[in-house]
Backbone as CSV, one residue per row, in Angstrom:
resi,resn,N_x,N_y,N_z,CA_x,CA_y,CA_z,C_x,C_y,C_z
1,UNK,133.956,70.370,58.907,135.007,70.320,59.886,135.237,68.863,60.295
2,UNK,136.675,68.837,60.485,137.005,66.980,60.526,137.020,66.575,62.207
3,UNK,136.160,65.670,62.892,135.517,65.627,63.801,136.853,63.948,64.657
4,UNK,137.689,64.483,64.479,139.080,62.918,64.991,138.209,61.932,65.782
5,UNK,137.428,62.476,67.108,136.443,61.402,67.869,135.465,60.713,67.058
6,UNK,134.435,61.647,66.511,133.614,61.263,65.932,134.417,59.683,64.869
7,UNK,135.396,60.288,64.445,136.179,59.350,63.289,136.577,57.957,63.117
8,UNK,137.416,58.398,64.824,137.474,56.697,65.752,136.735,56.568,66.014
9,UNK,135.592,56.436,66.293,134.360,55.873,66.849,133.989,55.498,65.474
10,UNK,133.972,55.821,64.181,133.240,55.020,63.069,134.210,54.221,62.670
11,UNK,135.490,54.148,63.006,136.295,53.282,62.572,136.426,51.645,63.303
12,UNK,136.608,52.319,64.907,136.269,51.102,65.838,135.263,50.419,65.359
13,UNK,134.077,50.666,65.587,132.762,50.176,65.240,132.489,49.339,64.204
14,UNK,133.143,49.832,62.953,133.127,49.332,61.935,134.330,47.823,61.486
15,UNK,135.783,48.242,62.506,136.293,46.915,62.764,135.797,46.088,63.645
16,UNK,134.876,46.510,64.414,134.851,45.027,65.668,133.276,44.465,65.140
17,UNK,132.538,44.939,63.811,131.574,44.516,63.136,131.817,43.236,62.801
18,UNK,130.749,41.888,62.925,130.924,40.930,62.502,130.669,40.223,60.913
19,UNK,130.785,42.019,60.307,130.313,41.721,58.552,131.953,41.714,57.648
20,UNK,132.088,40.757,57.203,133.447,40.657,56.331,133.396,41.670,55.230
21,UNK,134.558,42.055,54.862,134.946,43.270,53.853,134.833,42.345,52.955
22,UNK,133.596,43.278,51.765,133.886,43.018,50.131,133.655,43.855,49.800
23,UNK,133.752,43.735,48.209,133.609,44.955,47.353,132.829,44.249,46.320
24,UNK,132.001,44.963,45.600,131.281,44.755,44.408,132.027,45.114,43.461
25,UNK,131.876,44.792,42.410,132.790,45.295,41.407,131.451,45.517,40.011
26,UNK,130.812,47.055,40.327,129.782,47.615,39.811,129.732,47.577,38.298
27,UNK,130.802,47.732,37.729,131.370,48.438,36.766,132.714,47.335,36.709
28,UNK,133.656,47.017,35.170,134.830,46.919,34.874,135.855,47.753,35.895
29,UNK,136.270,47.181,36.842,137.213,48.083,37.306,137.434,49.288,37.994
30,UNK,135.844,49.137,38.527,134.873,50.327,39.672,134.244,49.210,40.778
31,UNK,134.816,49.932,41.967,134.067,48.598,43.129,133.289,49.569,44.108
32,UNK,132.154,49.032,44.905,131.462,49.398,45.916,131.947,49.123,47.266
33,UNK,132.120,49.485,47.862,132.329,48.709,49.218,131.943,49.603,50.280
34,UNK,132.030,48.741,51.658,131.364,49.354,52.899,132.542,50.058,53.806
35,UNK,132.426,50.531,54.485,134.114,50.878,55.557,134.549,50.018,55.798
36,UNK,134.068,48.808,56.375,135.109,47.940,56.334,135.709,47.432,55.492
37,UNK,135.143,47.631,54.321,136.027,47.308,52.858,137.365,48.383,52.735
38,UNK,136.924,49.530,53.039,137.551,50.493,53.006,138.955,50.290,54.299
39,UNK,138.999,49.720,55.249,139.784,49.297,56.194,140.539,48.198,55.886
40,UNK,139.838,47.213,54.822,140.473,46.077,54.765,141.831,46.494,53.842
41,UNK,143.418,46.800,54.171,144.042,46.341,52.825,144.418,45.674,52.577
42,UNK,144.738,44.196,52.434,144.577,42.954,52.168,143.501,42.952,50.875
43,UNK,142.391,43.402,51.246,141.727,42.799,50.398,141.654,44.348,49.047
44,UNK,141.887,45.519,49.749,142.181,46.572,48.844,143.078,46.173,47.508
45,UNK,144.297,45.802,48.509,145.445,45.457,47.509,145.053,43.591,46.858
46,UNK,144.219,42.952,47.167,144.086,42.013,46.226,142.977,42.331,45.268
47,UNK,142.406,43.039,45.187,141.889,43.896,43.721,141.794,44.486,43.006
48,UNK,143.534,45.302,43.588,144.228,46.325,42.639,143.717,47.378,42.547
49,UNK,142.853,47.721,44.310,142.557,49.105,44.075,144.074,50.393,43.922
50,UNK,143.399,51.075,43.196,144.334,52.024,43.594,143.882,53.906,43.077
51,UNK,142.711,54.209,43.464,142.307,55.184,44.081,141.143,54.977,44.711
52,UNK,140.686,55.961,45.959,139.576,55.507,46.925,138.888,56.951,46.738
53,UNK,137.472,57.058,46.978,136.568,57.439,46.804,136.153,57.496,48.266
54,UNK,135.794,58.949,49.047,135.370,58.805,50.419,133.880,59.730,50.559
55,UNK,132.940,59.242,50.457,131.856,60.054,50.462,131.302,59.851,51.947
56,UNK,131.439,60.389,52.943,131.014,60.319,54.444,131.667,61.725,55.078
57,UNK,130.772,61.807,56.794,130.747,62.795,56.835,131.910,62.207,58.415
58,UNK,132.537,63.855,58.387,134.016,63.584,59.735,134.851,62.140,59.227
59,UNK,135.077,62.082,58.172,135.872,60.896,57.969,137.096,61.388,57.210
60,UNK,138.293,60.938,56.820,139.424,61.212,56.585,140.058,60.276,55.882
61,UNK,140.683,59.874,54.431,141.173,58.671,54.289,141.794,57.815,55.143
62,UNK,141.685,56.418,55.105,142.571,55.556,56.356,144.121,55.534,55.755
63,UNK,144.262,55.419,54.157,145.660,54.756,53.913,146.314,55.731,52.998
64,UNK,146.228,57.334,52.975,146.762,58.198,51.952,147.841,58.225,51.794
65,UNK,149.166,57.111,52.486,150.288,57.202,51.610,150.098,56.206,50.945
66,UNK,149.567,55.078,51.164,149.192,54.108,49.940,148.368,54.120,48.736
67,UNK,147.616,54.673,48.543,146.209,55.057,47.723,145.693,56.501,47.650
68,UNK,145.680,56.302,46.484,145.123,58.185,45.637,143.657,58.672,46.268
69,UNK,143.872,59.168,47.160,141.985,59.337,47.253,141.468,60.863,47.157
70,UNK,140.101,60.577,47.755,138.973,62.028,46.961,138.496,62.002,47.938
71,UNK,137.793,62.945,48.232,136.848,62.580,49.965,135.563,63.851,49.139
72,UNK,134.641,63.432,49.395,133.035,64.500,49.311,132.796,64.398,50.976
73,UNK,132.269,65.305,51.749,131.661,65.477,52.666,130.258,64.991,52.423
74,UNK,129.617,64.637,53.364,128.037,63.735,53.125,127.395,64.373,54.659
75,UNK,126.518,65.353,54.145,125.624,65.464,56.483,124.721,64.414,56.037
């Protein structure tokens, strides 16, 4: 069940963090990143993401008219 408080509260948190968004790039054209990577699009769109991967729990894509995504639930 999708938890909206719970949601903003990992989103806030995760923007007013003093860790800069990157992404690993694991794989050719497969990247890792943290939520705030996941928040950043600036830096989404300067690496040509273009589908997102959401494995967390009460979370919801941030940008689904921009980007193809998948979501797994995670307790």
């Amino acid at each position: 069940m999708y938890d909206k408080k719970a949601s903003d509260s990992i989103r806030m948190r995760a923007l007013c963090s003093n860790v800069n968004p990157t992404a690993l790039e694991i794989i050719p054209g497969i990247y890792l990143g943290s939520i705030k990577t996941a928040l950043s699009k600036p830096l989404l769109k300067q690496i040509g993401i273009t589908h997102i991967l959401c494995a967390a729990k009460d979370m919801n894509p941030f940008f689904p008219k921009v980007w193809h995504n998948t979501k797994f639930n995670v307790n």
